[in-house]
C-alpha positions as CSV (number, residue, x, y, z in Angstrom):
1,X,75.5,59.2,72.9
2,X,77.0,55.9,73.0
3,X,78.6,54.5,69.5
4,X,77.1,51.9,68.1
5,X,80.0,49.8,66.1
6,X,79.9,48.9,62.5
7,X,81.6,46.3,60.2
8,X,83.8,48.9,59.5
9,X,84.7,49.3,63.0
10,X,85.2,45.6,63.7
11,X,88.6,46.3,61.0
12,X,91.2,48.3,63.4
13,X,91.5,51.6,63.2
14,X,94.1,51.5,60.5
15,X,92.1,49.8,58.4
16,X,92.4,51.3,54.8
17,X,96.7,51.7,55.2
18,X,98.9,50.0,53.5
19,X,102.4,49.3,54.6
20,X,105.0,47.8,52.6
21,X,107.2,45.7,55.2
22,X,111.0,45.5,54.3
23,X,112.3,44.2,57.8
24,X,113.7,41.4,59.5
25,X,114.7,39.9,62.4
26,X,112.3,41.7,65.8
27,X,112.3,45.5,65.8
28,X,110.8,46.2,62.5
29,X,108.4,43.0,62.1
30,X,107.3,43.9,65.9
31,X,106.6,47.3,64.9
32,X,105.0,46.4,61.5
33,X,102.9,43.6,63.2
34,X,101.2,46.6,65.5
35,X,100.2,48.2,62.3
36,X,98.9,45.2,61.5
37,X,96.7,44.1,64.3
38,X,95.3,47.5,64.5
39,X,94.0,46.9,60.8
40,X,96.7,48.0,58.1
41,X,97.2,45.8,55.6
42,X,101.3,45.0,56.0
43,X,102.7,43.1,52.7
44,X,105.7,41.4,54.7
45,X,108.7,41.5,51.5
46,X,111.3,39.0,51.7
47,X,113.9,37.1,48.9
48,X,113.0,33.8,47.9
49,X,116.5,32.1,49.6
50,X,117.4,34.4,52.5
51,X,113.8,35.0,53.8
52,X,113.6,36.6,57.6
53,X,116.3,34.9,59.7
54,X,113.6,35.0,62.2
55,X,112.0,32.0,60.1
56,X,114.2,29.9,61.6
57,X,115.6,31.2,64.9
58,X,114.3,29.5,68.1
59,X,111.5,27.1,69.4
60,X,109.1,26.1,66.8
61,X,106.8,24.0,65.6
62,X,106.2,22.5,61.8
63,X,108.6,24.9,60.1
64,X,107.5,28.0,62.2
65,X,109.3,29.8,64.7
66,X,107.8,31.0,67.9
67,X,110.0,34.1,66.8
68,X,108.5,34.7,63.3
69,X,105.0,34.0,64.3
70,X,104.6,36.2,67.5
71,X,105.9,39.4,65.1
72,X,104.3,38.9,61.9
73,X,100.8,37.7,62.1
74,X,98.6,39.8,59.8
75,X,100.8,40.2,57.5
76,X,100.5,38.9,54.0
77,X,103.5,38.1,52.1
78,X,105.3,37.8,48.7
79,X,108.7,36.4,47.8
80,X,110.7,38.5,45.8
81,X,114.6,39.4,44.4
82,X,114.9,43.1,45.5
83,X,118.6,42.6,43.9
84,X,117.3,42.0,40.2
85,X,115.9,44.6,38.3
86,X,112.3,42.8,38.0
87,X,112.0,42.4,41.8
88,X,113.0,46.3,42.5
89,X,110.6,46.7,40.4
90,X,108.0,44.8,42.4
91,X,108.3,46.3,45.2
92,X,108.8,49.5,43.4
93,X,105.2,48.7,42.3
94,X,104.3,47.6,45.6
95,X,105.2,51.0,47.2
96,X,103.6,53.2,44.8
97,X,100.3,51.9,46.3
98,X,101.6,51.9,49.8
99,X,101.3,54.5,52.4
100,X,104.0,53.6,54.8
101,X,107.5,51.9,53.5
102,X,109.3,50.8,56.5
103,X,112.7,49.2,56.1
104,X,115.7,48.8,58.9
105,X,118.6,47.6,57.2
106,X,122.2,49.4,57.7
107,X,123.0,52.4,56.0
108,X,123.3,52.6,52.5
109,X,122.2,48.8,51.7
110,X,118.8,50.7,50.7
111,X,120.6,53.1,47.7
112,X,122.6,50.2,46.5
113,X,119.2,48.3,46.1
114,X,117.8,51.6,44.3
115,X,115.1,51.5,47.2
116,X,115.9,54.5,49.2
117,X,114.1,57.1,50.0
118,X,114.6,59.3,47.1
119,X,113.5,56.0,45.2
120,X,110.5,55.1,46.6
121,X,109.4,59.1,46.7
122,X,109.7,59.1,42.8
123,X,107.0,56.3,42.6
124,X,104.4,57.5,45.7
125,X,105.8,61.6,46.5
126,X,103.8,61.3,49.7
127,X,104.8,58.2,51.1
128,X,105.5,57.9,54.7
129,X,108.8,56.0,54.5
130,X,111.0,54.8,57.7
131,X,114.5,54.0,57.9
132,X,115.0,52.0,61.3
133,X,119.4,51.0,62.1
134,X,121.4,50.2,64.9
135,X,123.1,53.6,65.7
136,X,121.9,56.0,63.1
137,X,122.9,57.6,59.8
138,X,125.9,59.6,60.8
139,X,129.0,58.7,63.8
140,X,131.3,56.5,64.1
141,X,129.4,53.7,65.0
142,X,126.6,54.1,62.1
143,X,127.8,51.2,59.9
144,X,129.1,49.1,62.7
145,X,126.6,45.6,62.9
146,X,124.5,45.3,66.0
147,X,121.9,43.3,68.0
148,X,119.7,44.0,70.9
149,X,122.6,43.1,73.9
150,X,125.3,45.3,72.1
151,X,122.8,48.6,71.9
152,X,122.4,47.3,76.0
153,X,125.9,48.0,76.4
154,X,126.5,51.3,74.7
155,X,123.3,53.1,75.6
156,X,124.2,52.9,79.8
157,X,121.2,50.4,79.9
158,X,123.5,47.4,81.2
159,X,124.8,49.9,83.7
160,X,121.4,51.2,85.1
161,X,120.3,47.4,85.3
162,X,123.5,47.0,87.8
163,X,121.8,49.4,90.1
164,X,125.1,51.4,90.2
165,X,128.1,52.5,88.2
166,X,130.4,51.1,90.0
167,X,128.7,47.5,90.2
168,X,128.9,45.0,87.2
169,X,126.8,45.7,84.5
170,X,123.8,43.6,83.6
171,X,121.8,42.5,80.6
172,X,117.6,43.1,81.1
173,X,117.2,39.5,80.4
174,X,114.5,40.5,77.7
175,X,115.6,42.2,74.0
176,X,114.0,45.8,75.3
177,X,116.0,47.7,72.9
178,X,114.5,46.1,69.9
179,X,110.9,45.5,71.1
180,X,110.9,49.1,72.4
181,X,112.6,50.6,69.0
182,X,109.3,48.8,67.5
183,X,106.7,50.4,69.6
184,X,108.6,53.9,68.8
185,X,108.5,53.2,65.1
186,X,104.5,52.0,65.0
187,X,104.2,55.4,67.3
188,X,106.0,57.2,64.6
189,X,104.2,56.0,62.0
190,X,100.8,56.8,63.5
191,X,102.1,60.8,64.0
192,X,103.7,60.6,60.5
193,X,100.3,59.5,58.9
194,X,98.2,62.3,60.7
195,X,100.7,64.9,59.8
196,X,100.4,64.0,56.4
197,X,96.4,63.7,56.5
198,X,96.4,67.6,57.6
199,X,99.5,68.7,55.5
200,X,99.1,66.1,52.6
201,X,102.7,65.7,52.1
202,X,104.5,62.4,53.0
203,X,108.2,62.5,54.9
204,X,111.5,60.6,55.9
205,X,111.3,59.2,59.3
206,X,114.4,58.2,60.8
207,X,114.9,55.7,64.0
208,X,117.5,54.0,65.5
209,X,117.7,51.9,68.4
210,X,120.1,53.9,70.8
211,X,118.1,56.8,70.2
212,X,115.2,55.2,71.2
213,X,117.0,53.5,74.4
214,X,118.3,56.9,75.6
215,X,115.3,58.9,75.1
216,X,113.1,55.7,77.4
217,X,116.3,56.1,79.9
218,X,115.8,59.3,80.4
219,X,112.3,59.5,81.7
220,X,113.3,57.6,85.2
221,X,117.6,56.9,85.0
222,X,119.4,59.9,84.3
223,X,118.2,62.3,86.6
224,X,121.9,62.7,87.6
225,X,122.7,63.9,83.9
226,X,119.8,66.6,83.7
227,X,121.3,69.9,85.3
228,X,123.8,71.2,83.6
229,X,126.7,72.2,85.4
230,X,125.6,69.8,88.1
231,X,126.1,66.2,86.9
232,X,126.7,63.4,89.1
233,X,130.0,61.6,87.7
234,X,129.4,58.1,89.2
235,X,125.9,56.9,90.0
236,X,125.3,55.5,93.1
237,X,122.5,52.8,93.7
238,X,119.9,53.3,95.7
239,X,120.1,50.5,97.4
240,X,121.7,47.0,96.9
241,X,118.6,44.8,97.2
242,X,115.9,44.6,94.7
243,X,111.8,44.4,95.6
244,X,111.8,41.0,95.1
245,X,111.4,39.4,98.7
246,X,111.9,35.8,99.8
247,X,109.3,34.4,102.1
248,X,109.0,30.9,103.9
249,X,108.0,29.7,100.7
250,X,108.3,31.5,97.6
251,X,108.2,35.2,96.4
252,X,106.3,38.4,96.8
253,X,107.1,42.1,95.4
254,X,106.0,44.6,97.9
255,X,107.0,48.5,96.8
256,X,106.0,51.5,99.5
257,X,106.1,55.1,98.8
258,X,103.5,56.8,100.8
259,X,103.4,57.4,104.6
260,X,100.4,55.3,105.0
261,X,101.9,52.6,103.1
262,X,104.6,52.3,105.4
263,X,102.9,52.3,108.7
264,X,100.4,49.7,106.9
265,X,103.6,47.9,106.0
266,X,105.3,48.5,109.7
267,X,102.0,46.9,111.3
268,X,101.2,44.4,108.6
269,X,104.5,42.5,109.7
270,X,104.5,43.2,113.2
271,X,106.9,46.1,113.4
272,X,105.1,49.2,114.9
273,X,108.4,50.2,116.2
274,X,109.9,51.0,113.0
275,X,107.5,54.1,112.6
276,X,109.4,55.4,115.6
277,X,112.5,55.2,113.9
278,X,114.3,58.4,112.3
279,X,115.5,57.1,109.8
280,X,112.2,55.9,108.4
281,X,110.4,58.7,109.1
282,X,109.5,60.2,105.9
283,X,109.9,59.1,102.2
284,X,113.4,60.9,101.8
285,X,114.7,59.1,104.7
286,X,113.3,55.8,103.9
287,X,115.1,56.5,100.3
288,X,118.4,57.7,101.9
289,X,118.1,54.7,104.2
290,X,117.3,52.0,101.7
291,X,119.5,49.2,102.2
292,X,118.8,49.6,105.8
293,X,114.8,49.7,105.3
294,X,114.8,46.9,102.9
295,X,116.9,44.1,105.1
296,X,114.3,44.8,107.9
297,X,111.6,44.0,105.8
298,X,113.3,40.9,104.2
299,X,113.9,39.5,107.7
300,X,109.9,39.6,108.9
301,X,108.9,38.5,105.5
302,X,110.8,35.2,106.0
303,X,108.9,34.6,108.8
304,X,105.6,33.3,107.1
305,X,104.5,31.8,103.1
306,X,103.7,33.7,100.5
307,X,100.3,33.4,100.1
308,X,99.9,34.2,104.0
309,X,101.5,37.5,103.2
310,X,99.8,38.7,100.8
311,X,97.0,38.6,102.0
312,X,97.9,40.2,105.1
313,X,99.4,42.6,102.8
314,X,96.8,43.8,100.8
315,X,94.2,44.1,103.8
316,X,96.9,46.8,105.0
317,X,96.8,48.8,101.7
318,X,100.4,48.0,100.9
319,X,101.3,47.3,97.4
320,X,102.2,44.0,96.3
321,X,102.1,41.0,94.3
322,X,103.3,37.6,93.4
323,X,106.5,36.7,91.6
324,X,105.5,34.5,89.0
325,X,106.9,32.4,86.2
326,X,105.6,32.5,82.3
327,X,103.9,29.8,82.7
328,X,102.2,30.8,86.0
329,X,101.4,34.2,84.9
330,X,99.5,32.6,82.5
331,X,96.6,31.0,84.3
332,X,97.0,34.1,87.1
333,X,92.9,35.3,87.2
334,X,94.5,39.1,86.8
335,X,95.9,38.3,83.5
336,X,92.8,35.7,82.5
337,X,89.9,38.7,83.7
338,X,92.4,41.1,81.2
339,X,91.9,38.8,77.5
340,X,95.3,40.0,76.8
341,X,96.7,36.3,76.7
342,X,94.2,34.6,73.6
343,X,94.6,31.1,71.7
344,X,94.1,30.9,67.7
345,X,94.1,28.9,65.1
346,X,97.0,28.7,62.9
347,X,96.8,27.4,59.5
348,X,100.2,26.0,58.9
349,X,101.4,26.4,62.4
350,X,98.6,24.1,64.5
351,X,96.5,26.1,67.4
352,X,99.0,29.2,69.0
353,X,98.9,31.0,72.1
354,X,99.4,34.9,71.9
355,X,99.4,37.9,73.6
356,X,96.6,40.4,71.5
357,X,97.5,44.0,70.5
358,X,97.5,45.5,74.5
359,X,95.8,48.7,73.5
360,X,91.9,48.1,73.7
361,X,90.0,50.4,71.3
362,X,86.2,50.6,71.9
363,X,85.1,51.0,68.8
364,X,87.8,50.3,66.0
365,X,88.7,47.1,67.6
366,X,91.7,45.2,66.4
367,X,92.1,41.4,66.1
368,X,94.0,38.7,65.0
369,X,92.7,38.2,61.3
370,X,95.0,35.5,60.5
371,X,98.6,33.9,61.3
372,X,101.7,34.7,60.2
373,X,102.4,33.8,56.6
374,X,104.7,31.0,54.7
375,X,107.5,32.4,53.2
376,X,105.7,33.9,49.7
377,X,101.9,32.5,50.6
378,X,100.7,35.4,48.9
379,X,103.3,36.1,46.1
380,X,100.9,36.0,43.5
381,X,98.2,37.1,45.1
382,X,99.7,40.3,45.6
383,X,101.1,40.3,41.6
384,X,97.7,40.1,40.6
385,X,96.5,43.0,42.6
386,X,99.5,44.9,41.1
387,X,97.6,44.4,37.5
388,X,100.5,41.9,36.4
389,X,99.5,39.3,33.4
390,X,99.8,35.6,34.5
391,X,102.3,35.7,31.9
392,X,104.5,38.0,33.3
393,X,104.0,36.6,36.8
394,X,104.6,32.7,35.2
395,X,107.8,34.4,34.4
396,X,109.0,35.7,37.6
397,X,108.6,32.1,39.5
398,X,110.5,30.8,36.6
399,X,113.2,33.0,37.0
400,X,113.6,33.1,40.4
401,X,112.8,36.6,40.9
402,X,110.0,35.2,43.0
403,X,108.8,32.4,44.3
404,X,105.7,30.8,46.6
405,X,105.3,29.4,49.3
């Protein structure tokens, strides 16, 4: 029997959790802002004069960043001193009716705040509270800084970009260590928060971006490293060209792993005679013989446009697709028929173009509530729902324990 949505519904399926969001920069507010679209409510904590960095990195537009916006919308936010006692004790107050604390600053910056762990368990014992770094608690490397490029480096990403170990090693031209550190941590969180609804008991979780690189690594790159006793020392590439294919004007993808993909492929561009070839002849050749393979097919792509091709393409069953830039991608009909790309109203920041959350839920469906916040819009909003007196909030602005935006 179908189910029929209520109000209740139309909130995410988090709706109801409350995260307490002590991050900065992209890993953690990308994490946190998942939480958010999928309904929790995320209080976003910064200090009053060195707010998110993010504020103010990049293209932006009346005082906010592309940055800040696209990883803290649905967030509310307050302002606040965690170095003086009365802000600790804000967001002391702040996690005691919180369900998730989620903080990624270096090791031990969180004990000398008095907002560890340990610290936050003594005000909520079942909080769900996750410590997101660089490198991790323990090594050599664990109080070293670090940014997205410099995890790149260490983690053999750089070198699997290269194609081989021997080639020179190559940035992804996209921060994939922190944006893929953030979807662990929201995935985290999510297991964290069931285990607790069956055990009732809250728990530590620990992430750190090179953990999170290797572990993705490993699914498709290190198949050299997997058998003990059996390691490949230097990694070869499988071939020096990419799947990126000039034509006579522009640039397709086209990717073939089945038999009948590659005789569709052979006949598509005129080559029948390649399927006679021994090299060719099944998928381990055509994978042992790569760089050979691959230089054919560049040759008889270049001998008609794009468009023309893919066509031709698809009517043979072979996979492919355009090469496209962001702005293209935009208006392609695959991406417009998806929704994922969707245009809002900001009320700061003017009318903003986003991607939505990309998992679709049929019933607990997530949205866009609202834009990312000023620096301390909500600050004493969220006093009041902490049972302060005006007083004792008037107090805090006018120390400079908090502030508004």
């Amino acid at each position: 029997m179908a189910h029929a949505a209520t109000e209740r519904d139309l909130a995410g399926p988090l709706d109801g959790v409350h995260v307490v969001d002590f991050t900065t920069m992209i890993a953690g507010p990308y994490g946190t802002m998942i939480l958010a679209d999928q309904g929790a409510d995320v209080v976003k904590v910064e200090a009053p004069l060195r707010s998110d960095h993010a504020r103010r990195a990049g293209y932006g537009q009346r005082h906010f960043s592309a940055a800040f916006v696209n990883n803290n919308r649905n967030k509310r936010s307050i302002a606040v001193d965690a170095k003086t006692p009365a802000g600790r004790q804000v967001v002391l107050d702040l996690a005691a009716k919180a369900d998730v604390f989620v903080q990624n600053f270096r090791p031990g910056v969180m004990a000398r705040l008095g907002l560890d762990y340990d610290d936050v368990r003594r005000v909520k014992p079942d909080i769900i509270y996750v410590s997101l770094s660089g490198w991790g608690e323990t090594g050599p490397f664990a109080h070293k800084p670090v940014y997205d490029p410099i995890i790149q480096a260490l983690s053999g990403l750089a070198t699997v970009q290269a194609g081989s170990d021997e080639a020179r090693p190559r940035l992804v031209r996209t921060i994939l260590p922190d944006k893929l550190t953030g979807v662990t941590a929201a995935q985290a969180v999510c297991a964290a928060l069931f285990a607790r609804e069956r055990s009732g008991e809250g728990q530590h979780v620990r992430l750190s971006m090179l953990d999170a690189v290797v572990a993705f690594l490993w699914s498709s790159d290190m198949g050299g490293q997997t058998f003990v006793g059996k390691e490949v020392d230097v990694a070869a590439a499988a071939t020096f060209i990419d799947l990126i294919y000039e034509t006579a004007s522009g640039y397709i993808s086209v990717s073939v792993m089945t038999n009948d993909q590659w005789r569709g492929l052979c006949h598509a561009v005129g080559h029948p005679e390649w399927l006679a070839d021994a090299r060719f002849r099944s998928p381990a050749g055509r994978d042992r013989h790569a760089d050979e393979r691959l230089e054919l097919t560049q040759r008889a792509l270049l001998a008609k446009p794009a468009a023309e091709w893919l066509t031709i393409l698809e009517d043979a069953g072979v996979p492919c697709a355009p090469v496209l830039t962001r702005s293209e991608m935009m208006r392609h009909p695959q991406v417009a028929a998806s929704g994922v790309v969707v245009e809002t109203e900001h009320a700061h920041a003017g009318r903003l173009r986003q991607a939505r959350n990309a998992a679709r839920f049929e019933a607990t469906v997530p949205e866009i509530r609202f834009g990312a916040p000023q620096l301390g819009e909500q600050t004493v909003e969220l006093l009041r729902e902490l049972g302060y007196r005006q007083e004792h909030i008037d107090g805090l602005l006018q120390d400079g324990v908090a502030s508004v935006g």
